[in-house]
C-alpha positions in Angstrom: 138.4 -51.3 -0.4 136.9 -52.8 -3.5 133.4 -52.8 -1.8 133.5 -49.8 -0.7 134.9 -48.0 -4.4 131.9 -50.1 -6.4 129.4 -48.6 -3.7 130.7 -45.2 -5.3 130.7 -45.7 -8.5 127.2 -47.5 -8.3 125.8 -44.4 -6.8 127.3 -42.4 -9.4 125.6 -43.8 -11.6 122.3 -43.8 -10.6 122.4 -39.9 -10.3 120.7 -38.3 -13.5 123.0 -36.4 -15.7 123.0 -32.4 -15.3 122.1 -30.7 -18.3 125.3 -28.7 -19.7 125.5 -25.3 -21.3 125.8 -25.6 -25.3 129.0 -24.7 -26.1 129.1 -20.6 -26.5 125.8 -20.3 -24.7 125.3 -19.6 -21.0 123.4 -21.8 -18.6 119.7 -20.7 -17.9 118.5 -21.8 -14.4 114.6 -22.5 -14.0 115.1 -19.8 -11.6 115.9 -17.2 -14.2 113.1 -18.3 -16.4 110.4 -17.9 -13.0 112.2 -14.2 -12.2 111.4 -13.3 -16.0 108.1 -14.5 -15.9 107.5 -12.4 -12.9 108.9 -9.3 -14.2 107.4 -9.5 -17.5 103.7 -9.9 -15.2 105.2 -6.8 -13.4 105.9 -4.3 -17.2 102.5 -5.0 -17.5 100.9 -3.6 -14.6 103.5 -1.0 -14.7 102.3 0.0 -18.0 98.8 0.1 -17.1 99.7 2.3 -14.3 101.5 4.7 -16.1 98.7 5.1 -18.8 96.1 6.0 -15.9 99.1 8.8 -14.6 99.2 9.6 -18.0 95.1 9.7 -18.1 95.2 11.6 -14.8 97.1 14.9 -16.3 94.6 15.0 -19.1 92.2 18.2 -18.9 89.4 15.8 -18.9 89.1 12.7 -17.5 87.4 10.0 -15.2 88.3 11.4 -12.0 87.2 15.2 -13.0 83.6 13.1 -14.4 83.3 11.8 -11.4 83.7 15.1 -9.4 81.2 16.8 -11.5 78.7 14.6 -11.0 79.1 14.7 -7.1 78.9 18.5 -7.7 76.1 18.3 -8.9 74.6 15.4 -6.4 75.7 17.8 -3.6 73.9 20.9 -4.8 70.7 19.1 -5.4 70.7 17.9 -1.4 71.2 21.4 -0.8 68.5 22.9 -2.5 66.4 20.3 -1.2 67.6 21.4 2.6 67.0 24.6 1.7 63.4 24.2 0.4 62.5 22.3 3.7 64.1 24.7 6.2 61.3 27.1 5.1 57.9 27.5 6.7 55.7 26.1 4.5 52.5 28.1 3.9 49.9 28.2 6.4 47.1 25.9 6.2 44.4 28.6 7.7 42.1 26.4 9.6 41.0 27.5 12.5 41.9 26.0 16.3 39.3 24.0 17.9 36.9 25.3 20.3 37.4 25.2 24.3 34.3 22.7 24.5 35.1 20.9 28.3 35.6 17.0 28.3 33.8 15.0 30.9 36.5 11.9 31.9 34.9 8.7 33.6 37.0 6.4 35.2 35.5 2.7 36.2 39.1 1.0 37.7 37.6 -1.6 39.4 35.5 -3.6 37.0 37.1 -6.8 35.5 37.9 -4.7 32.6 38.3 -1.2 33.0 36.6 1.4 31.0 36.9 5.2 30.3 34.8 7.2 29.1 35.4 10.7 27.2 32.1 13.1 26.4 32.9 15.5 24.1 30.4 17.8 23.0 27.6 15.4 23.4 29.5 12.6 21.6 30.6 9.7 24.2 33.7 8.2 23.4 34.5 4.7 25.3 37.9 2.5 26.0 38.4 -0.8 27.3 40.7 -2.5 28.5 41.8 -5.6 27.2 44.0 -8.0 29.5 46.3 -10.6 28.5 46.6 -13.5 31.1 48.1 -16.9 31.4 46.9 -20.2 32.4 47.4 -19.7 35.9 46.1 -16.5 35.7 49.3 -14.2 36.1 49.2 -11.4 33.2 51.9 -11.6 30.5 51.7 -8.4 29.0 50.8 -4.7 30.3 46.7 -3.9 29.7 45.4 -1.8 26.5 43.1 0.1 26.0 40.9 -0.5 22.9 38.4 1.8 21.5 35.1 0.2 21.5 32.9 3.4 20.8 32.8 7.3 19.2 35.7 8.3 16.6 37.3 12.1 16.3 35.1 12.7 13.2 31.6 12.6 15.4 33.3 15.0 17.6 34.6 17.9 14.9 31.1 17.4 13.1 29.5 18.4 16.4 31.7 21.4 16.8 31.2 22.7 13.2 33.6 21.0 11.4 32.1 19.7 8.4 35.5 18.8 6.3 38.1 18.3 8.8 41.7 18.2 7.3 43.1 14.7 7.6 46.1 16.0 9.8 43.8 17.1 12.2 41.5 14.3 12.4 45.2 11.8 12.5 46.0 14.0 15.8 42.8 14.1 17.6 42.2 10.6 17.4 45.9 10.2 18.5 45.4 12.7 21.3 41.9 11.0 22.2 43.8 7.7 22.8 46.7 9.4 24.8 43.9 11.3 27.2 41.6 7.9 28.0 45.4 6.0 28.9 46.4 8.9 31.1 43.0 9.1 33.0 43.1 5.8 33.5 46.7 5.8 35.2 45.5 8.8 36.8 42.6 6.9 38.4 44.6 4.4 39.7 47.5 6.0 41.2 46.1 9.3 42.4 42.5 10.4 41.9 44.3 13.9 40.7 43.3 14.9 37.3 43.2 18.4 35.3 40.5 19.4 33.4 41.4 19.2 29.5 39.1 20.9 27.0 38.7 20.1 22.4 41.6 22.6 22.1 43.9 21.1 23.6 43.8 18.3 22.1 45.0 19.5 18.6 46.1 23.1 18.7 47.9 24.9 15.4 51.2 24.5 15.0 52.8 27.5 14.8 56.3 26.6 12.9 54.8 24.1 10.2 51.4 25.1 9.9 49.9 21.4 11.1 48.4 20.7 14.1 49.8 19.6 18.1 48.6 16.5 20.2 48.2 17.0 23.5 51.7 16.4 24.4 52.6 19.2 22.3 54.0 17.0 19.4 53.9 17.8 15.6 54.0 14.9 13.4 54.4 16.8 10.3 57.4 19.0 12.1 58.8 15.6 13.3 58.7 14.0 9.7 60.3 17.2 8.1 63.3 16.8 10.4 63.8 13.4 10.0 64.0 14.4 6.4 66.1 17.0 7.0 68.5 14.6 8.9 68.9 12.1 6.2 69.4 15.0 3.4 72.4 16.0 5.9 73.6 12.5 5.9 73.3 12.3 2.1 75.4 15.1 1.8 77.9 14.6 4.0 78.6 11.0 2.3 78.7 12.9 -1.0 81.4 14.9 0.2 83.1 12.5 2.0 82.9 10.2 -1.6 84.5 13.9 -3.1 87.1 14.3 -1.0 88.2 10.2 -1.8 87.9 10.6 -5.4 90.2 14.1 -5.6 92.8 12.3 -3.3 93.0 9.0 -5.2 93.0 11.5 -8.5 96.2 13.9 -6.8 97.8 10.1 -6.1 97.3 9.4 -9.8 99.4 12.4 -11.0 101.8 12.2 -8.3 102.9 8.8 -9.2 104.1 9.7 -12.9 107.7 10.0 -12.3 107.7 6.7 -9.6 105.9 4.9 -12.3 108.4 5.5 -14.9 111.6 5.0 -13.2 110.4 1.6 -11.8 109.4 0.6 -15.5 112.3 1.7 -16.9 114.2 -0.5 -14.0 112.2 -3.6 -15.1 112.6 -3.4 -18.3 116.6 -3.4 -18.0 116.0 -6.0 -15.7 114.0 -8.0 -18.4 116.8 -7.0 -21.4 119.5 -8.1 -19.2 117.7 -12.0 -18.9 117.2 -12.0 -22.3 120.0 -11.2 -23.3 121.2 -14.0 -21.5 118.8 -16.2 -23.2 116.5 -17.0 -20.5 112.8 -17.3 -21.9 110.0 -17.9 -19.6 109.0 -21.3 -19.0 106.8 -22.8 -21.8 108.4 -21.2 -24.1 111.3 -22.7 -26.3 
């Protein structure tokens, strides 16, 4: 029993004394002094919450800049919409001439050709093959302009200052003819006769001019423009909409605001009074 009451008392006193309240003063825990830290962090963000509330019912402030200046953003895109959904003026030039084109077709050579004769001016494609080592081709054939541009060809018909948007979709339409002929040639020996005007007729809704699948690069350009302006706008309102929400939250939360710092601060009164001080402090 001796052994056993020494064990005891040894262990005892190898056990570090607990600090004790000074007489008339309660005990702080570490705790207490962590949970006043935290609400002291907590008043603060409070506060700053409340003052943006505050800011929010304000006649001016950051929210109602904000708005303006989308306003204004948005009614900019729209005037821009609405200058491009107009016709823009008329260029006046007058649509090429029905002059015939000859198309020659040589398939069977090691590298095709095609030949266009426009008005005297002979235009001529070849193709280019690529092949491998062992001689199996690696990509589909091209055909590469070797002679005769659209400019020889208007001069020839009287144009002496061609437009650059008509010579960009003749010499498109030139290219599209020889590769059509070609295929033509080699799958069915079926072709229609084609003449100068319809290779680049007058486009009748911007002014420009039409290859000879019927497409308008400018009219294509002005609604891809048309479709990002729509885009930009619809972002701009979308951004609106977020900011008048976020502003409504704002004033909303007033009265939240104040009753939970009004809780926390009772909270923080009641520790203190207690004399709990956040850690670090003395």
């Amino acid at each position: 029993m001796l052994r056993w009451w020494r064990r005891d008392r040894e262990k005892r006193d190898a056990e570090p004394e607990r600090a004790t309240p000074e007489p008339g003063r309660p005990f702080v825990r570490e705790a207490e002094r962590r949970l006043l830290a935290r609400l002291l962090r907590r008043r603060e963000e409070l506060r700053y919450d409340l003052a943006q509330s505050e800011h929010a019912l304000q006649p001016e402030n950051r929210w109602t800049e904000r708005l303006r200046e989308l306003d204004a953003a948005i009614a900019d895109v729209e005037h821009q919409r609405a200058q491009r959904a107009g016709a823009p003026a008329r260029t006046g030039d007058p649509p090429l001439p029905a002059v015939p084109i000859a198309v020659t077709v040589e398939p069977e050579r090691t590298a095709a050709t095609v030949t266009l004769d426009i008005a005297g001016v002979a235009l001529r494609w070849v193709e280019e093959v690529d092949w491998a080592e062992r001689g199996h081709q690696l990509a589909p054939a091209r055909l590469r302009r070797v002679e005769g541009n659209a400019t020889e060809i208007l001069r020839a018909v009287g144009y002496q200052a061609a437009p650059a948007a008509l010579l960009e979709t003749l010499e498109a339409s030139l290219d599209l003819v020889a590769a059509d002929a070609l295929s033509a040639a080699r799958r069915e020996p079926i072709w229609s006769p084609l003449t100068l005007g319809d290779l680049a007729r007058p486009c009748e809704q911007c002014g420009g001019w039409r290859d000879v699948r019927g497409r308008c690069p400018t009219c294509t350009a002005r609604d891809w423009q048309r479709q990002q302006l729509l885009l930009e706008r619809n972002r701009l309102r979308q951004e609106r909409d977020e900011v008048f929400r976020d502003w409504q939250r704002a004033r909303d939360r007033l009265p939240v605001i104040q009753r939970q710092l009004a809780e926390v601060e009772a909270d923080i009164r009641q520790l203190q009074t207690k004399g709990v001080q956040p850690s670090g402090e003395g």
